[in-house]
Each structure stands twice: as C-alpha cells, then as structure tokens.
N, C-alpha and C positions, 0 to 999 in steps of 0.2 A: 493473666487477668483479662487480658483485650479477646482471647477465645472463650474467657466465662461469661465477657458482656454481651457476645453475642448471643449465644445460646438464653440469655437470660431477656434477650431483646424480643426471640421468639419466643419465650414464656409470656413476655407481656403482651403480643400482640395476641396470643390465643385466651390470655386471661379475658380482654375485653370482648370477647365474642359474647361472653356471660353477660356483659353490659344488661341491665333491664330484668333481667328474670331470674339471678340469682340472691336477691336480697330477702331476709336480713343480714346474709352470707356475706363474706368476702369474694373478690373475683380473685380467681388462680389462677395457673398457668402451666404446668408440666414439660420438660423435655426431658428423654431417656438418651442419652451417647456414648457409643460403643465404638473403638477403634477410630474416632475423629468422625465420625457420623451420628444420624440424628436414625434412631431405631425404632421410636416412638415418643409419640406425644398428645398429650390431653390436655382440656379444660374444664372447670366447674360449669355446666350447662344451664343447670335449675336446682335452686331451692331443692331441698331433702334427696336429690341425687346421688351420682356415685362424684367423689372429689378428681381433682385435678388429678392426682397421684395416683389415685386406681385406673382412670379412663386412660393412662400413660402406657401402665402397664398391662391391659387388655390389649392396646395396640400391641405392643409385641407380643404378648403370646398369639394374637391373633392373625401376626403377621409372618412372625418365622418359627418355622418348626423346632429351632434349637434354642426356642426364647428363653427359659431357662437357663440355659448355659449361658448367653448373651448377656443378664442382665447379672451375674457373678462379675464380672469386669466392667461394668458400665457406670456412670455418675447418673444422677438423674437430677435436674436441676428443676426448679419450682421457686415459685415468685413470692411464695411466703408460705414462713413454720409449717411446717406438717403438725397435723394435729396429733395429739397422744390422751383425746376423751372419747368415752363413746356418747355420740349425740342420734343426729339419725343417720349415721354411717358408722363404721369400724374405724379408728384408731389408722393414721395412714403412716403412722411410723412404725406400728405391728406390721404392717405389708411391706415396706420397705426392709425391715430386718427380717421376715421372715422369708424374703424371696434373696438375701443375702447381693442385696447393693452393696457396694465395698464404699463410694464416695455420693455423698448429696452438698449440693450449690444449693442457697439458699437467699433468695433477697432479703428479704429483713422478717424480722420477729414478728409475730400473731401480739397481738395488743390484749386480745381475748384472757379474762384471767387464769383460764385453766388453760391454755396453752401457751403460753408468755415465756419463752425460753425452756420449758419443761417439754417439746418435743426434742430438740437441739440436743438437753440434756438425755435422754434418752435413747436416742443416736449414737452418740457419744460412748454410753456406757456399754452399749452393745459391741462398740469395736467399731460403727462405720466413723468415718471420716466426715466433720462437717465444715463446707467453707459456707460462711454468713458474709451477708452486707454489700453482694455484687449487685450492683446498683439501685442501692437500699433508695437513694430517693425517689427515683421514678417508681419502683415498686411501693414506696408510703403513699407517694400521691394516687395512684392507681386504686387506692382504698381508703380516699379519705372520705367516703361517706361511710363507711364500716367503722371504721379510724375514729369519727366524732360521734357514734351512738355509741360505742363502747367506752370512750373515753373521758366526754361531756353529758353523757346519756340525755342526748338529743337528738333530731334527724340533722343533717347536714339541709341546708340553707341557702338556697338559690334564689338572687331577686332577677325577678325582668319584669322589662316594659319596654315602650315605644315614648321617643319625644319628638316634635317637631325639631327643624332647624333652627328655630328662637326658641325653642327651651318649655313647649307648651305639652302637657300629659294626655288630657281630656278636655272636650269642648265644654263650656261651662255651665250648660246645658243636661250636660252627663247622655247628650244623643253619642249612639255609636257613630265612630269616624275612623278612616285606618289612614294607618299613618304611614305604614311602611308597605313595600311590593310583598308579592306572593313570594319569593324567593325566602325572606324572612319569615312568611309564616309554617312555611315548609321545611326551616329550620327548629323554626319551636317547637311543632309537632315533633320533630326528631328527637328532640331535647327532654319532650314528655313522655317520649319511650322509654327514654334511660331513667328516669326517676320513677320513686313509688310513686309518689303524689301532684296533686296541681293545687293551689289555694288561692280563693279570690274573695275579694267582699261582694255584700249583696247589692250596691249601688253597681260592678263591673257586670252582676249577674242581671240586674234590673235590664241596666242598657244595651247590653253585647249580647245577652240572652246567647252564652256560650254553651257549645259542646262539652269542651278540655276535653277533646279526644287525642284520638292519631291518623282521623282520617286522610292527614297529607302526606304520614310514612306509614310505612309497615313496622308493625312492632304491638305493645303491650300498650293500653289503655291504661294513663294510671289512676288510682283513687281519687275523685275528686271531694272539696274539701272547701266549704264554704262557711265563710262568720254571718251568720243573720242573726242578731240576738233576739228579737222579737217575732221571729219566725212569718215577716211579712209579704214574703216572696210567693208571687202566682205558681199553683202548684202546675199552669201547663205548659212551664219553662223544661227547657230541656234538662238543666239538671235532676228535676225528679222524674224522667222518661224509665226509670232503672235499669237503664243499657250499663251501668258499670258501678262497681261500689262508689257508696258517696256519703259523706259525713257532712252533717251541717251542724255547726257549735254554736248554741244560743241559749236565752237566761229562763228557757220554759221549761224543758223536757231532757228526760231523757228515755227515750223509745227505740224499737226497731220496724221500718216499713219495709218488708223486703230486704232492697240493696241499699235503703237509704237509711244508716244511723244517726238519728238525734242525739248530740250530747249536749247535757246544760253543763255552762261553765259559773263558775260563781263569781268575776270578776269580767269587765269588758272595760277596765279602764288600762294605766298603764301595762300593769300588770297580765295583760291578754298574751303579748306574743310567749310569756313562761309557760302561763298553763296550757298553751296550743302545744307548744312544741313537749310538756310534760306526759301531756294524752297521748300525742303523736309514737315519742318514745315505749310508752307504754304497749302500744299497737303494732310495734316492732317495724313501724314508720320509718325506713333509713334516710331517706331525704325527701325534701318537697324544692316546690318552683311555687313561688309565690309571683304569681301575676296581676296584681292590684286588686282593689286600687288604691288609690294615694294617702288615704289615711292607712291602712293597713301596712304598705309600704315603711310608712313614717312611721308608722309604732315600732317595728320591727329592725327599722336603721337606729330610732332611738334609744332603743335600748342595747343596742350593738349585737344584735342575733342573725345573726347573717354570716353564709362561711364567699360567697360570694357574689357578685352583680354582674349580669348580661343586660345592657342598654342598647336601645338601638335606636340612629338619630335618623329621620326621615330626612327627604329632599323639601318637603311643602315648609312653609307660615303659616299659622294662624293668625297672629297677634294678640291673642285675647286668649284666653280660657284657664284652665286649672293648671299650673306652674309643674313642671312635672321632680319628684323627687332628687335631692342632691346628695353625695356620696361626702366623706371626709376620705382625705389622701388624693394619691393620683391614680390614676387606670393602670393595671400594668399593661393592656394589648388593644390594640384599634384593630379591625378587621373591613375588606368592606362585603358587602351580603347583595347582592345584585346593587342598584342604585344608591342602597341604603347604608349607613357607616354603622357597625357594630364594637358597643369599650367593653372590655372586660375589667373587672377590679374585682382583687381578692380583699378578706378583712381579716388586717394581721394582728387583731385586736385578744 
C-alpha cells in the first residue's frame, strides 16, 4: 500500500497543474508503472482535451518503441474513476481495456452520475484488476470544487478580504485603503487564477475601481461578477473595459454588451446569495472568490454559503471605520504572508 501512495502522490501533483483551466472538469492525474518504474504519465490539461489517462498513455507509446507490450504488465494509477460516458472525449475505461492494462489504482470514485462506480464496475467486468481508495482523501479534497457543483449544484465558495489589526474592513468613508503589503496581493491574484470567477459589490467597485485581474501572476483571468442592482456604476470603471468576461446581476436588465452579461435577478434581499450561486451553477461556474464587500460578505456568511474563508490581518489601526466580517467556529490555519497574518477557515456546515 505505502508503494501505491506514492505513485498516487505523483498523480496528484500532476493533477494540479490543471489547476485554473480545467473546469467544469475535474483535475486528474495519471501514472503508468512497469516493473517498479514510472513509464509514463499525464494530466487533464484543459477543458474539452484529451483526459489524464490518454495523455499517460501517449507518453509511452511515444516513448518506447515496445510500448505496447510494456503496458500488457503495467498498473496505471489515476486520481479518480475513469470515465465510462462519451462527453467530449472517448470513454477512458474503453482505452484502458482495450490497450489490455492488467491492474488500475484508483483514488476515489467520480461523484459525476454517470460515472459514479460504473467505470470501476466496468473494469472489473473486463478482467482488469481494480484497487480503489489509495488515498481517497487527498484525492476528494483535490476536487472539492467539482465535488460541490455536482453534489450541491452550486460553485464552491471562497470568502476573502483584509482586516486591520483592531478588526477594521473599510474606511468608513468607503475611500480605498490597503491594508495589507504587495506580497498579499500577489497572493490573491494567484488565488484568482485558480478559480473561475471573482464577485464583488458595487460599493467595492465604486471605491477600489478594481481590475480582478492576474496582473500579479501568470495565469487565467477569471470572470468577473458584480451585484449592482440598479445598474448605477460609471461605465468608465474598469470593469466594463471588456478586457475579460463579466457578469453584473441587477433588478433591470437582462442584455448582452460584448463580454459584459447583464442578468436581472428577481430578489436582492436575503434571498440573493441562492439565486447567485443558482445562475452561477447554471453557467457551469465551478467556484468563485467573493471579495466584498461587507454586506455581500454577510449575506453570504448568513446564510451559510460558503465552502471556505481566506482573511488577512494587516500590521496598521485604524480605529474607526466599517467593522470587518466575523466567521462562527475556529480557523483551522494561520499563515504568515510577508508582514501580514493570513486565517484560514473551512465551513463544516
């Protein structure tokens, strides 16, 4: 078992190269091993590509001339279910039995309904050998934003923001102030890579007259996603520049300008963070980062929609200004981010 963990350790480190561009997808992870070696190996790259398990097996044909004969005795482990639908690929448990893999390692089960043990079982019936559940939990977490639109048919749920040292969000003002060093924001843009989306209200957009790009990292721009419900925001804010898809949900309209979608929602009361994350869903939205602000925040703690919160506590005081949102339970992780303290909290709600 301690030689499948490994092997399954390097499935997950290549599954997350996917990070950012494989969604509404899961991230995979592939290794091929022959005689206590690693003969090849793949990841899910992007959206509508080839899967983990084909790009495994490309490596070895492409690698050794008796690849064929090589993958007749080899195991080929993967980070979860092989699939057994055709979507926009071929069936990756047809390639596996039909290139006569004797054994597949398998982290845990596809949640997906139409492959939900029905690859495993199909494995199976062909004669190969299946071991499941080598370290199923890192391999669920690894896809818990796949995990919660297929399961909760919602996007997975990210809160952040910055608070002073006394516990302060925004000046009370609503001027832009920053709270934390570059290192932090250099962080988020990271953080914006890896999710579809960004969401903010139109008091964050009034004052910060934000990008929610990735100009700090390299990576994928994601959809930006603003609540104006009155659609009172100056049109020569950066967000309608339509440098990247952008969604503004509000009580007017529903239109298309370009890259910028208007939808009208029919509710902007409690009731707001459901039918956000309802559209969201619908739009094959796997996760957002909601970055205030504090009303928006608090809808969305109040109603308990959230899968988890990244806080970040600056070095300064204020004394005064907009209280910044508070969490029920404890943090599970501190970190610190150059000068600045970062909590982590999951919601096990």
């Amino acid at each position: 078992m301690q030689q499948h963990e490994g092997y399954m350790r390097r499935c997950l480190e290549l599954a997350c190269l996917g990070m950012g561009s494989v969604s509404p997808n899961p991230m995979v992870g592939a290794v091929i091993v022959c005689d206590d070696r690693i003969i090849g190996e793949g990841y899910h790259k992007a959206f509508g590509e080839a899967h983990a398990e084909v790009n495994a097996l490309r490596s070895v044909l492409d690698t050794h001339a008796n690849g064929h004969e090589l993958l007749k005795r080899s195991t080929i482990y993967v980070s979860l279910e092989p699939c057994v639908h055709f979507g926009k690929t071929p069936p990756c448990t047809d390639l596996i039995i039909n290139n006569n893999i004797p054994r597949v390692v398998v982290g845990c089960s596809d949640p997906y309904g139409q492959v939900n043990g029905k690859g495993i079982e199909k494995l199976r019936d062909a004669g190969v050998e299946v071991v499941i559940g080598v370290l199923e939990h890192e391999c669920l977490l690894l896809n818990k934003r796949f995990d919660t639109r297929i399961k909760q048919q919602r996007p997975y749920i990210i809160l952040k923001w910055a608070r002073t040292r006394d516990g302060f969000f925004a000046p009370a003002d609503l001027s832009q102030k920053w709270i934390t060093a570059r290192s932090a924001k250099q962080l988020v843009h990271k953080w914006r890579s890896e999710e579809d989306a960004v969401l903010v209200g139109s008091n964050t957009v009034r004052a910060d007259n934000p990008r929610l790009n990735v100009r700090e990292w390299s990576g994928k721009s994601p959809v930006r996603i603003v609540v104006d419900r009155n659609l009172e925001l100056a049109k020569n804010l950066h967000i309608f520049d339509q440098s990247q898809d952008t969604i503004i949900f509000n009580a007017l309209k529903t239109e298309l300008d370009g890259r910028i979608k208007y939808l009208e929602l029919e509710d902007f009361g409690n009731l707001l963070p459901q039918l956000i994350c309802y559209q969201l869903y619908l739009m094959d939205v796997q996760s957002v980062i909601i970055e205030g602000g504090a009303t928006i925040l608090g809808l969305f703690i109040s109603a308990g929609l959230w899968d988890e919160a990244r806080v970040f506590t600056g070095t300064g005081e204020w004394t005064r200004g907009i209280k910044s949102p508070s969490l029920p339970g404890s943090p599970l992780e501190t970190l610190n981010i150059g000068p600045d303290i970062l909590t982590i909290w999951r919601n096990n709600l």
